[in-house]
Backbone bond lengths (Angstrom), bond angles and torsions (degrees), N, CA, C in turn:
res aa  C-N    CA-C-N  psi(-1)  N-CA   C-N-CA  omega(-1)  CA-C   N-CA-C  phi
1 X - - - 1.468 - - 1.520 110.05 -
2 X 1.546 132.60 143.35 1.293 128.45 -158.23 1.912 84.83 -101.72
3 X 1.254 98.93 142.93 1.459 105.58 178.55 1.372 115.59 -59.10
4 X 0.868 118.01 135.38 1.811 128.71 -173.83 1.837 109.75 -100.03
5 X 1.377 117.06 115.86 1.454 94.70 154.43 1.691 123.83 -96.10
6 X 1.491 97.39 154.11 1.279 86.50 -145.96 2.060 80.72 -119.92
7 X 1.423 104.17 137.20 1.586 109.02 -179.61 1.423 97.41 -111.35
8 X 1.995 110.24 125.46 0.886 115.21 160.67 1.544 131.31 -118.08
9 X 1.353 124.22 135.80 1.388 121.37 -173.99 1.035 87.22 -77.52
10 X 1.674 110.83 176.12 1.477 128.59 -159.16 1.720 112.35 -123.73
11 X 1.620 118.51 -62.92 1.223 103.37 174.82 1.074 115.11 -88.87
12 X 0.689 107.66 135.64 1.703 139.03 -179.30 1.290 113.41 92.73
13 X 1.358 134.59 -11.76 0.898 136.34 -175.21 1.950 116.75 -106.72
14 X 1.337 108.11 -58.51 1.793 104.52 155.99 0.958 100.13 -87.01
15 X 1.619 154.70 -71.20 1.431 149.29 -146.83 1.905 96.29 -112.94
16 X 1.370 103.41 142.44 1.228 138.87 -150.12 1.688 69.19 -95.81
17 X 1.632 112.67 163.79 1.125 130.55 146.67 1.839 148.55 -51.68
18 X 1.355 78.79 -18.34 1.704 93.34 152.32 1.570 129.90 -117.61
19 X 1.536 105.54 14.30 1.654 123.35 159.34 1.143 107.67 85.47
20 X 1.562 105.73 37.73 1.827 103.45 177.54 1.636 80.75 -124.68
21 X 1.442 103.37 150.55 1.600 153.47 163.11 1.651 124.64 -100.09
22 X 1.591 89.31 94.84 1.113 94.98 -166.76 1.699 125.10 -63.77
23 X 0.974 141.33 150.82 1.734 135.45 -146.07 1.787 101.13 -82.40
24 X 1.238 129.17 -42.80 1.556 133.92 129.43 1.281 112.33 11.37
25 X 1.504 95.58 -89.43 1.454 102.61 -173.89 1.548 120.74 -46.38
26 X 1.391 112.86 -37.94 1.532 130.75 -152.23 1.520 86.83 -72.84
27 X 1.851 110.92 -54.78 1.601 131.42 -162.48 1.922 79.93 -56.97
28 X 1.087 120.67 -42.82 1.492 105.99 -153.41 1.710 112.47 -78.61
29 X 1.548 123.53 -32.76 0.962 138.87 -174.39 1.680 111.57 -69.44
30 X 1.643 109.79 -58.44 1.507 112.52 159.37 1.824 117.62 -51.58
31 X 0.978 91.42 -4.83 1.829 74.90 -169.61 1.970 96.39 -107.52
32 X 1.336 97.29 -18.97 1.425 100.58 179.95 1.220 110.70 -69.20
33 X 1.577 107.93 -43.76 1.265 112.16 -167.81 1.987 123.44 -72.82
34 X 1.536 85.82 -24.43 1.639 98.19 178.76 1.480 105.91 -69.66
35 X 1.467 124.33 -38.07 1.273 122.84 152.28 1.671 145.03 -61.31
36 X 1.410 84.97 17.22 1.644 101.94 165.81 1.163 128.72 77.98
37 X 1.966 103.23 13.79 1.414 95.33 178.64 1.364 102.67 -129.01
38 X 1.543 111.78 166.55 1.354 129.07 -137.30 1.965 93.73 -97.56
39 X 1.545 112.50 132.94 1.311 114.99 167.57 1.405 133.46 -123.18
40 X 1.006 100.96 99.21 1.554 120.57 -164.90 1.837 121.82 -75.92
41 X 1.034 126.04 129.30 1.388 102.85 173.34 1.718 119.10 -98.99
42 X 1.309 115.07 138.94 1.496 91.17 -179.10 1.552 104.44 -125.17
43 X 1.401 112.26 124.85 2.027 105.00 -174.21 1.178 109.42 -140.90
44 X 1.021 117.25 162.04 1.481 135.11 150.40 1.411 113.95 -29.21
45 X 1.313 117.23 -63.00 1.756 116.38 176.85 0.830 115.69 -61.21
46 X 1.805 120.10 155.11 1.226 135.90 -178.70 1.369 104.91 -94.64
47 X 1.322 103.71 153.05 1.449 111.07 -175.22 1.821 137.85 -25.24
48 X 1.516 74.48 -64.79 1.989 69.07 158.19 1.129 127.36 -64.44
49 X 0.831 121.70 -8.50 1.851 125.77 -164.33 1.956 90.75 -87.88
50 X 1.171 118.04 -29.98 1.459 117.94 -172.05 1.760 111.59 -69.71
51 X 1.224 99.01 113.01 1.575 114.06 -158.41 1.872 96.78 -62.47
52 X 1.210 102.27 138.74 1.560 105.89 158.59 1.845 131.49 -43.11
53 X 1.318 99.13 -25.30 1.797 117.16 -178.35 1.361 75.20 -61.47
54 X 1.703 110.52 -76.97 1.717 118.16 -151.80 1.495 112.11 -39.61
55 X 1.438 115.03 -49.13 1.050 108.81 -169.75 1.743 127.08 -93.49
56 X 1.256 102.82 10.87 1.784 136.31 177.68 1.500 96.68 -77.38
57 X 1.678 117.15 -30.42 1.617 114.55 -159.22 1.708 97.67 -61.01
58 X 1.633 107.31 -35.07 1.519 98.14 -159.22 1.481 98.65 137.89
59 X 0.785 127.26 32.74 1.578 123.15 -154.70 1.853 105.34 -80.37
60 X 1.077 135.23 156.43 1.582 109.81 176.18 1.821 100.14 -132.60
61 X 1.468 100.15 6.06 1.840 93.89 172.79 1.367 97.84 -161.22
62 X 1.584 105.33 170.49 1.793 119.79 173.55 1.637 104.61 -125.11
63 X 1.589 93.50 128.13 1.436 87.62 152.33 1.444 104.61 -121.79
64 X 1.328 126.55 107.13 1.873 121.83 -177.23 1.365 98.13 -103.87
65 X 1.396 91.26 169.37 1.544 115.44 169.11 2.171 116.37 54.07
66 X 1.318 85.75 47.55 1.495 112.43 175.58 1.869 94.34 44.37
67 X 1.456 111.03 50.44 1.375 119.51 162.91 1.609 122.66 70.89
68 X 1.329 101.26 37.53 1.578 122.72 169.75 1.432 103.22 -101.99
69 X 1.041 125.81 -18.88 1.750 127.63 176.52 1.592 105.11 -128.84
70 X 1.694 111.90 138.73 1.062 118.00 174.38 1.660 129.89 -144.19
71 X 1.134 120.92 76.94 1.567 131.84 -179.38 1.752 110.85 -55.64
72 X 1.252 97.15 116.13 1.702 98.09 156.76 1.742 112.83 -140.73
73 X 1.571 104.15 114.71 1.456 104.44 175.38 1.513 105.05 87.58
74 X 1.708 116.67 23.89 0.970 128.12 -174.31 1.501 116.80 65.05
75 X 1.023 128.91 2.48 1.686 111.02 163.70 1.811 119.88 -107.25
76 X 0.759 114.08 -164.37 1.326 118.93 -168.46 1.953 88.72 -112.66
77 X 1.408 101.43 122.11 1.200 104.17 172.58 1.698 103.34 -121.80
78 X 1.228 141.87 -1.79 1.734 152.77 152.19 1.305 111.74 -141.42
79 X 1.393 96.54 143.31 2.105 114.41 175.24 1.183 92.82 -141.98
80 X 1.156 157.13 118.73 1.133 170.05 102.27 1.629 108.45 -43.90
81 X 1.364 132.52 78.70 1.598 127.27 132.70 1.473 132.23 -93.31
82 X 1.491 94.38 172.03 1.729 118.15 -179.42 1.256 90.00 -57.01
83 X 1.810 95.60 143.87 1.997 126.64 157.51 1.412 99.93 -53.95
84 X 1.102 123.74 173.95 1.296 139.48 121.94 1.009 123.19 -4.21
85 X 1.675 111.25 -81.14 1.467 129.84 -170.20 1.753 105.39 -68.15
86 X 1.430 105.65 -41.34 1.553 120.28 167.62 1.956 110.90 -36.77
87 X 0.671 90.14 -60.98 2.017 113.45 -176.82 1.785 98.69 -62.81
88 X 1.611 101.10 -63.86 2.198 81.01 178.55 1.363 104.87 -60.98
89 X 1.055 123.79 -42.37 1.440 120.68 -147.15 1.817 86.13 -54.84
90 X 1.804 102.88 -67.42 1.726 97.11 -165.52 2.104 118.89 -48.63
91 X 1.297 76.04 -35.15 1.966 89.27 -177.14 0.844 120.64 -63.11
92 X 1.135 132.72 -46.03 1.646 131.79 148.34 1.243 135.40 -53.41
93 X 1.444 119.19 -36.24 1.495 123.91 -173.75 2.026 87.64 -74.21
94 X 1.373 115.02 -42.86 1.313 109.64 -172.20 1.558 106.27 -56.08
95 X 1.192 131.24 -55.29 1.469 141.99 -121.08 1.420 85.06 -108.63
96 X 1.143 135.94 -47.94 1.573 151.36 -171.32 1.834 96.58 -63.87
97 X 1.440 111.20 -59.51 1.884 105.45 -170.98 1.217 92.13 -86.25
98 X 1.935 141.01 17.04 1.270 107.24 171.93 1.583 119.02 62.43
99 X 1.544 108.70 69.60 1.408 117.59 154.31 0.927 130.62 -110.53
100 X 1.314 148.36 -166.95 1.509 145.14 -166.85 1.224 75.07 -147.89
101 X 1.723 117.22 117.64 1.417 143.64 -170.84 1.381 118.26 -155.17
102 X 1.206 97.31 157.32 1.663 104.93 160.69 1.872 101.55 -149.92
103 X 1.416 107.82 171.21 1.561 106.80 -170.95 1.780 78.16 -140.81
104 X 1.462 95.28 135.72 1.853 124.85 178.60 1.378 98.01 -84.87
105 X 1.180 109.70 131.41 1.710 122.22 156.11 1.343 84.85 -136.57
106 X 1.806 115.58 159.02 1.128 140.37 160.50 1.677 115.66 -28.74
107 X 0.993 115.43 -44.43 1.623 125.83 179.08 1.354 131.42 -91.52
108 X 1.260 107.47 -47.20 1.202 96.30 168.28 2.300 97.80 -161.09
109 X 1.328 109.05 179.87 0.924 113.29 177.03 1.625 119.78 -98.50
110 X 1.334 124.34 144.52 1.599 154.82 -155.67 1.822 110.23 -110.71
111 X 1.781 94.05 86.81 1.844 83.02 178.32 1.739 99.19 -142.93
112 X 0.818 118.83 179.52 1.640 144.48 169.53 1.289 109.79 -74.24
113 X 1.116 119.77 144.15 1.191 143.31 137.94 1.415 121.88 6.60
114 X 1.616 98.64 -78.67 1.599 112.27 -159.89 1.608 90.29 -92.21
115 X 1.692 126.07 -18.48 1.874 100.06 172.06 1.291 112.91 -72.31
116 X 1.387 111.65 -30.91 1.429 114.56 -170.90 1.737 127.48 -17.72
117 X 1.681 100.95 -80.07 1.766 93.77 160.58 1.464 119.92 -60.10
118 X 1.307 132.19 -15.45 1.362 115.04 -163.33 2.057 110.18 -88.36
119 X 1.261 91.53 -33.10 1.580 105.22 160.26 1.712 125.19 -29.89
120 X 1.040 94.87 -60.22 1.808 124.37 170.53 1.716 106.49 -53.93
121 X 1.399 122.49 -38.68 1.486 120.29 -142.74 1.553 98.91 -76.37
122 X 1.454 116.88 -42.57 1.707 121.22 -179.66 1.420 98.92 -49.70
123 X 1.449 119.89 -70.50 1.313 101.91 -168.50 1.092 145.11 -55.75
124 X 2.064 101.41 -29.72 1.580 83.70 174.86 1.556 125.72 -91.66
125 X 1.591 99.93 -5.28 1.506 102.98 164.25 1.680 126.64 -53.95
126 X 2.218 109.32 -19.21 0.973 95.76 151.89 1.281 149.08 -97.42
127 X 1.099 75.35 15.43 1.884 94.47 -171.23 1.395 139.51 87.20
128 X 1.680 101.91 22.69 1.484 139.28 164.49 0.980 94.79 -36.75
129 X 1.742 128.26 143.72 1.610 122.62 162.87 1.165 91.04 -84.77
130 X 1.729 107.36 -167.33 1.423 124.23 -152.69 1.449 93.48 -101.45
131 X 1.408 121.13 -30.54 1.282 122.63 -179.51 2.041 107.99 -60.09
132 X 1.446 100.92 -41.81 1.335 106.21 177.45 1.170 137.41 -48.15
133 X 2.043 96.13 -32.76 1.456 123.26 -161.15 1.864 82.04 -85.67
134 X 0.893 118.96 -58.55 1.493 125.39 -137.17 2.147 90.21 -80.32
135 X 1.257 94.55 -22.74 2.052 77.99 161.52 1.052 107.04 -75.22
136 X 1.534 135.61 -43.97 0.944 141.77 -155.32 2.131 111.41 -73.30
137 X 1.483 103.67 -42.11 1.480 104.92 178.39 0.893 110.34 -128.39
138 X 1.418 127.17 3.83 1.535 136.37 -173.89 2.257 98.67 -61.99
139 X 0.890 142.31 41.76 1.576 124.90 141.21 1.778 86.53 -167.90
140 X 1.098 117.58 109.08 1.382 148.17 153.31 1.104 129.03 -95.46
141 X 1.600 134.61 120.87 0.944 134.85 179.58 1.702 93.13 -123.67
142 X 1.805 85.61 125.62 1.115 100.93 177.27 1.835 134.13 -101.51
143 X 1.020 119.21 141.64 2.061 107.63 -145.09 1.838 99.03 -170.65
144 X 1.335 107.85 138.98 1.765 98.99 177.18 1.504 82.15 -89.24
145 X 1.523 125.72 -50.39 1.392 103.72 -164.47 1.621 127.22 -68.45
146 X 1.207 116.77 64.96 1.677 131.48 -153.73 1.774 88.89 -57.76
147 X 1.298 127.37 -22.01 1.634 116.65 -146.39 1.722 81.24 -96.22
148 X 1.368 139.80 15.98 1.746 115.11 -171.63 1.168 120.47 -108.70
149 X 1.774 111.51 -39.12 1.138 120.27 158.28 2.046 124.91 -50.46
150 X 1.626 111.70 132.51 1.317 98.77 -164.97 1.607 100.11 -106.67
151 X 1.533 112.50 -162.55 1.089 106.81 -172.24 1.447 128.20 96.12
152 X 1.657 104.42 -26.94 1.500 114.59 174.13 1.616 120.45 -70.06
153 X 1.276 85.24 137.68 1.579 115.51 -166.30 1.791 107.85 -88.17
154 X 1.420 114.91 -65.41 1.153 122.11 170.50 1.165 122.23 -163.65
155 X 1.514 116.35 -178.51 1.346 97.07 -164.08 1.617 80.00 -138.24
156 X 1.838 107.98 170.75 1.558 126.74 -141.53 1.958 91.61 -145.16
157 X 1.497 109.56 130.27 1.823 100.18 170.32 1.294 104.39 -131.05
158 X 0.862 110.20 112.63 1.978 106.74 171.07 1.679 89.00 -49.95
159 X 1.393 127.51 -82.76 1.143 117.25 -132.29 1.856 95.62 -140.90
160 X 0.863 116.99 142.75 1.392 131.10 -175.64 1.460 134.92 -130.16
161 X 1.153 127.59 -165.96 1.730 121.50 -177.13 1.662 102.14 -127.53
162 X 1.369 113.80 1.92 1.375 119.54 148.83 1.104 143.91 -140.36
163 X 1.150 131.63 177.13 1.342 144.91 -170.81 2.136 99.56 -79.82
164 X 1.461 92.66 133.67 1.679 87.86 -178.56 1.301 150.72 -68.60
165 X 1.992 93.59 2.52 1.529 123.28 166.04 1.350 103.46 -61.03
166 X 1.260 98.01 -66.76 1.846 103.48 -173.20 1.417 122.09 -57.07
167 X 1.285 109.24 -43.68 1.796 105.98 158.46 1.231 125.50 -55.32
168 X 1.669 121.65 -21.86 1.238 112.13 179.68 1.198 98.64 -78.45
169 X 1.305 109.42 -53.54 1.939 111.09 -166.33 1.914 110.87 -67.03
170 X 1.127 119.59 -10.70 1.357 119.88 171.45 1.707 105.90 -97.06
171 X 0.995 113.73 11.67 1.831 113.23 -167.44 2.110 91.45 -118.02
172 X 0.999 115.07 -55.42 1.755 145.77 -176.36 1.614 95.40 -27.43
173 X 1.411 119.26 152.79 1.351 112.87 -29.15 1.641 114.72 -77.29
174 X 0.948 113.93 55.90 1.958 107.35 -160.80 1.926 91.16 -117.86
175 X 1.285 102.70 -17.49 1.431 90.49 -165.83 1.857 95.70 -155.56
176 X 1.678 97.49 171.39 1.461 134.71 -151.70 1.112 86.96 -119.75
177 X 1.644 118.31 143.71 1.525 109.34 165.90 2.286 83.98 -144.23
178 X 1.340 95.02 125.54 1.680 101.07 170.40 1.807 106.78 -129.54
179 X 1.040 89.85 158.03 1.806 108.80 -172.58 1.541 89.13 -72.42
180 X 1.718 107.32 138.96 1.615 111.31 173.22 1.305 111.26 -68.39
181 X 1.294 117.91 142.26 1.386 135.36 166.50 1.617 116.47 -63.28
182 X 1.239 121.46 4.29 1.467 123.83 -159.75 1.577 114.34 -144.94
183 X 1.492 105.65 0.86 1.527 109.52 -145.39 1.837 94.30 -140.95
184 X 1.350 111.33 98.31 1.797 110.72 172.57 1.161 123.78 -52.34
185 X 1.939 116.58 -17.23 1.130 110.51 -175.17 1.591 121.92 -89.99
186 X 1.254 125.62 126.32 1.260 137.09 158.08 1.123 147.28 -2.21
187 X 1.689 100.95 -49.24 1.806 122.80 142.97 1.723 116.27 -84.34
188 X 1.089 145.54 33.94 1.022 143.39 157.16 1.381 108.96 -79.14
189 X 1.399 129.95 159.53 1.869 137.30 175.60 1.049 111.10 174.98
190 X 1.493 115.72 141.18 1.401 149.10 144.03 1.433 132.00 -45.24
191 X 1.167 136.76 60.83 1.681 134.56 -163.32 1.592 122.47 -70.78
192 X 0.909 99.39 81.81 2.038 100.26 -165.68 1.404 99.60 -92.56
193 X 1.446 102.11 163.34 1.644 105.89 172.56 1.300 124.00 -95.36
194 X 1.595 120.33 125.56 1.138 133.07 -153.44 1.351 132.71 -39.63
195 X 1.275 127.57 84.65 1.509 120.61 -150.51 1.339 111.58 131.64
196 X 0.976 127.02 -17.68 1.106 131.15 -153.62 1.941 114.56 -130.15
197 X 1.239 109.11 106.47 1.499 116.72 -174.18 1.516 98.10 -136.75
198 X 1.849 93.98 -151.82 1.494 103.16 -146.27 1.689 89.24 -98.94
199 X 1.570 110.54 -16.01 1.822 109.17 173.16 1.442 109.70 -46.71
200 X 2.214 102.82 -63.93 1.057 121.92 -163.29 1.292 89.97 -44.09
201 X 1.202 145.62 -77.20 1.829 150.27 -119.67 2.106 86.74 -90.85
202 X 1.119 131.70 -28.29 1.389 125.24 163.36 1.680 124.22 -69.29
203 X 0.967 105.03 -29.25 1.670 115.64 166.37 1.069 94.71 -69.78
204 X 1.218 143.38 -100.39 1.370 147.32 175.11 1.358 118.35 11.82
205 X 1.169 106.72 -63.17 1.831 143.05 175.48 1.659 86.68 -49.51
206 X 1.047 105.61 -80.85 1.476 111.24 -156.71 1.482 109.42 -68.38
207 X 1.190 133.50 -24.53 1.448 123.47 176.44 1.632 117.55 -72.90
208 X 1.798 109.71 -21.65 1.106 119.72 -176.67 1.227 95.32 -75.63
209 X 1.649 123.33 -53.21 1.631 107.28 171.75 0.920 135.30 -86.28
210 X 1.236 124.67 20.15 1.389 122.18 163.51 1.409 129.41 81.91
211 X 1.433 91.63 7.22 1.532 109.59 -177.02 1.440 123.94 -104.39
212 X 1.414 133.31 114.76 1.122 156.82 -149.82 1.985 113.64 -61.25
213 X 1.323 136.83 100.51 1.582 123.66 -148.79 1.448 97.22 -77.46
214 X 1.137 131.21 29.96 1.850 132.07 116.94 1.044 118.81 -29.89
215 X 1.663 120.54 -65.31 1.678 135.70 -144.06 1.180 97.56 -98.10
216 X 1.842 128.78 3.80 1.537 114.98 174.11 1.062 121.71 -80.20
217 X 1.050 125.39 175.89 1.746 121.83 160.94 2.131 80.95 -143.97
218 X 1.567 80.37 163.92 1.685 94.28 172.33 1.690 105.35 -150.27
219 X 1.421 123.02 122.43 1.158 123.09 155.24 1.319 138.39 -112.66
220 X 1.291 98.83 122.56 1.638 115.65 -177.50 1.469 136.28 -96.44
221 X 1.308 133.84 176.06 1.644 124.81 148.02 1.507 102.32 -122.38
222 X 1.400 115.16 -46.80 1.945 127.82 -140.30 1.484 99.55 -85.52
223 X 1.477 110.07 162.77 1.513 118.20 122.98 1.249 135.66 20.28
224 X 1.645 117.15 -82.23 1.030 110.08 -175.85 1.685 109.68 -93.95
225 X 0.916 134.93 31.65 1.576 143.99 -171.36 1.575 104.57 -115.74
226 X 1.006 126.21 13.77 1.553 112.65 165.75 1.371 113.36 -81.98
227 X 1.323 129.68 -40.91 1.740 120.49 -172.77 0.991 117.43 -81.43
228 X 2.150 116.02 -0.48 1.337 118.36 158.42 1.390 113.26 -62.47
229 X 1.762 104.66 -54.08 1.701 106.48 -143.65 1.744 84.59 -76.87
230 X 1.736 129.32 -13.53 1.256 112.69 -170.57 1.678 103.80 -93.66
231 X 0.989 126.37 2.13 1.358 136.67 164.54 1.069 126.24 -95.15
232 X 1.303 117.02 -24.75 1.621 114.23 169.83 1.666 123.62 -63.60
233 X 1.072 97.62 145.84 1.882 88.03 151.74 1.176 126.11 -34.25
234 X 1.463 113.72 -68.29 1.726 137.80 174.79 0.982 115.55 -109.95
235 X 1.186 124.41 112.64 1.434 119.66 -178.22 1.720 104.23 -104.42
236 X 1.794 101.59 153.87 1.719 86.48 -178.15 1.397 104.89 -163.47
237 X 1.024 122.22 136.34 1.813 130.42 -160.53 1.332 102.37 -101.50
238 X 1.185 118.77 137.23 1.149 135.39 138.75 1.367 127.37 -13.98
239 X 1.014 144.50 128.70 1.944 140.22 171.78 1.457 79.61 -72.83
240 X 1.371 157.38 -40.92 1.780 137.54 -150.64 1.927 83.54 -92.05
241 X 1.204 122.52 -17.98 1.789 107.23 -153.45 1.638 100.59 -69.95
242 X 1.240 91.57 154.53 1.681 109.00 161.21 1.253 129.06 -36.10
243 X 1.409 136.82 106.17 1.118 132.91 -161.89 2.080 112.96 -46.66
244 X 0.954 103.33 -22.19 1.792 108.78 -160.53 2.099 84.93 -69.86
245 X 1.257 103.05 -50.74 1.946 113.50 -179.32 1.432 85.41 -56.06
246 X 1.122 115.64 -89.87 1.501 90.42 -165.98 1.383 150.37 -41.06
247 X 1.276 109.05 -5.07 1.572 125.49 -170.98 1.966 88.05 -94.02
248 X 1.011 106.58 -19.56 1.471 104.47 -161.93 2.016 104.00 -99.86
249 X 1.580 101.26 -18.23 1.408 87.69 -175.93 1.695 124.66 -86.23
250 X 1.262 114.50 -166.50 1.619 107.95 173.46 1.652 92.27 -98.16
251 X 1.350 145.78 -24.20 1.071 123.85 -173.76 1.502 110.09 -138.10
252 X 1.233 140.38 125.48 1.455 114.40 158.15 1.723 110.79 -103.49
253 X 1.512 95.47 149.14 1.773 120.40 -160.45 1.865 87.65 -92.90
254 X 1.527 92.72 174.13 1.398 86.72 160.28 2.071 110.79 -105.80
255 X 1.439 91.19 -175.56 1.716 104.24 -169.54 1.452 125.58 -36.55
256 X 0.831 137.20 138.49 1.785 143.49 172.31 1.671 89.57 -26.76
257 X 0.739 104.08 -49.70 1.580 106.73 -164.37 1.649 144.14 -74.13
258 X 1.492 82.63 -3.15 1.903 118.82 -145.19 1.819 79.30 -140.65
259 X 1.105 123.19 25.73 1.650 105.43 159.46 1.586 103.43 67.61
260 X 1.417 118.46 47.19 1.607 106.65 -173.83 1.562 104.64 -79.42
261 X 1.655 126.02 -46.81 1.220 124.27 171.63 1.308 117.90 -28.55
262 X 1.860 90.63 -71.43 1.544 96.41 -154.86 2.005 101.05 -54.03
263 X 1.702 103.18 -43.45 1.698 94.25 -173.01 1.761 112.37 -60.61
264 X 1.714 124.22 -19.67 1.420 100.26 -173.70 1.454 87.14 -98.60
265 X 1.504 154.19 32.32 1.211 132.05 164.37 1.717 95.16 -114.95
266 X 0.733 117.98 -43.77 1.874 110.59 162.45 1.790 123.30 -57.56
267 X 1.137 100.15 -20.13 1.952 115.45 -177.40 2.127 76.52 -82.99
268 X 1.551 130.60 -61.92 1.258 110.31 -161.32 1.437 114.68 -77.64
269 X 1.082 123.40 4.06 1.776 136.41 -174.32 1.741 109.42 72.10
270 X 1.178 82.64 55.37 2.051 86.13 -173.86 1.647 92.57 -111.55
271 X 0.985 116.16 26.91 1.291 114.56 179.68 1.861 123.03 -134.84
């Protein structure tokens, strides 16, 4: 069998919504990997945000920040950030209509003042542990002028004063606007830079290794995981994912919870 790399999103997909990893998964990732193939994670979060558990599994690449950053063999082989003009444009349109935001750089995350506590409130209303919360917002730099600092990757809204049509089409063509993967509410979104997803940051991946996007597989649940599972070799949903991903993949697994890894990496013989 030709070694497969295999891209995995993270919440909801390795870590459950309250930041546990199910032992499955762990059994499934070590056993993949002893079989010689490569396990990549590919997410929405930016690098720091990628918890030490995740990357304890064995991991052998990054794709963060829905594929604006891309590690293979430990270096940075793509960074894709916002201009200048890229950065006011989002920082203002955010800070001006009053969102509850933060903006991703590699290091740490870019918010205000007054989002600061409100950032925090979704999760623990779901019952995120604290360990979960604190990968997730644990290094904040706090600043009104959010648009100066560079390096930013993208930016994240719990909750907003619109609907995510209109943010896309008032953001365009400079920017991406997708429904959060983590967030029930309606005005929640993902602001990426235009062009730029979790495919782009897997090409990347794969040209550095040399490995042919035949031999991928990609597993998803959310939102922003469709131009993975439609870019992969194999694409394969989650039993928890959004019904629209699943209509779109080659396989759906069962739930984070229910052994979905370990059953779609034993269903492809990676085991």
């Amino acid at each position: 069998m030709d070694k497969k790399v295999v891209f995995l999103d993270i919440d909801g997909t390795i870590v459950d919504f309250f930041g546990n990893i199910p032992e499955s998964t762990k059994t499934a990732i070590r056993k993949a990997r002893e079989n010689g193939h490569y396990m990549v994670v590919c997410s929405g979060r930016s690098k720091f945000q990628i918890a030490k558990e995740v990357l304890d599994l064995g991991i052998d690449g990054i794709v963060a920040a829905a594929g604006a950053y891309v590690e293979y063999e430990g270096k940075v082989v793509y960074h894709k950030c916002m201009t200048k003009e890229q950065r006011e444009k989002l920082g203002h349109y955010l800070k001006d209509n009053n969102f509850i935001f933060s903006i991703q750089t590699d290091t740490r995350l870019i918010t205000t003042e007054n989002c600061k506590e409100k950032l925090t409130e979704g999760f623990v209303k779901a019952g995120a542990s604290k360990k979960h919360i604190e990968n997730t917002f644990g290094k904040m730099e706090i600043r009104e002028d959010v648009w100066t600092p560079d390096n930013q990757e993208k930016a994240v809204y719990q909750t907003g004063p619109f609907p995510g049509d209109k943010v896309a089409a008032d953001l365009a063509p400079d920017f991406e606007n997708t429904p959060l993967s983590y967030n029930n509410q309606k005005n929640g979104g993902e602001i990426t830079i235009a062009g730029v997803n979790k495919a782009i940051g897997m090409r990347e991946f794969l040209k550095a290794a040399q490995v042919s996007v035949v031999n991928s597989v990609a597993v998803g649940d959310g939102p922003n995981d469709f131009e993975m599972i439609e870019f992969a070799g194999t694409g394969i949903a989650m039993g928890n994912a959004i019904p629209d991903l699943k209509d779109k993949a080659d396989i759906v697994t069962t739930d984070i919870n229910n052994d979905g890894i370990y059953n779609a990496f034993e269903k492809l013989g990676l085991l």
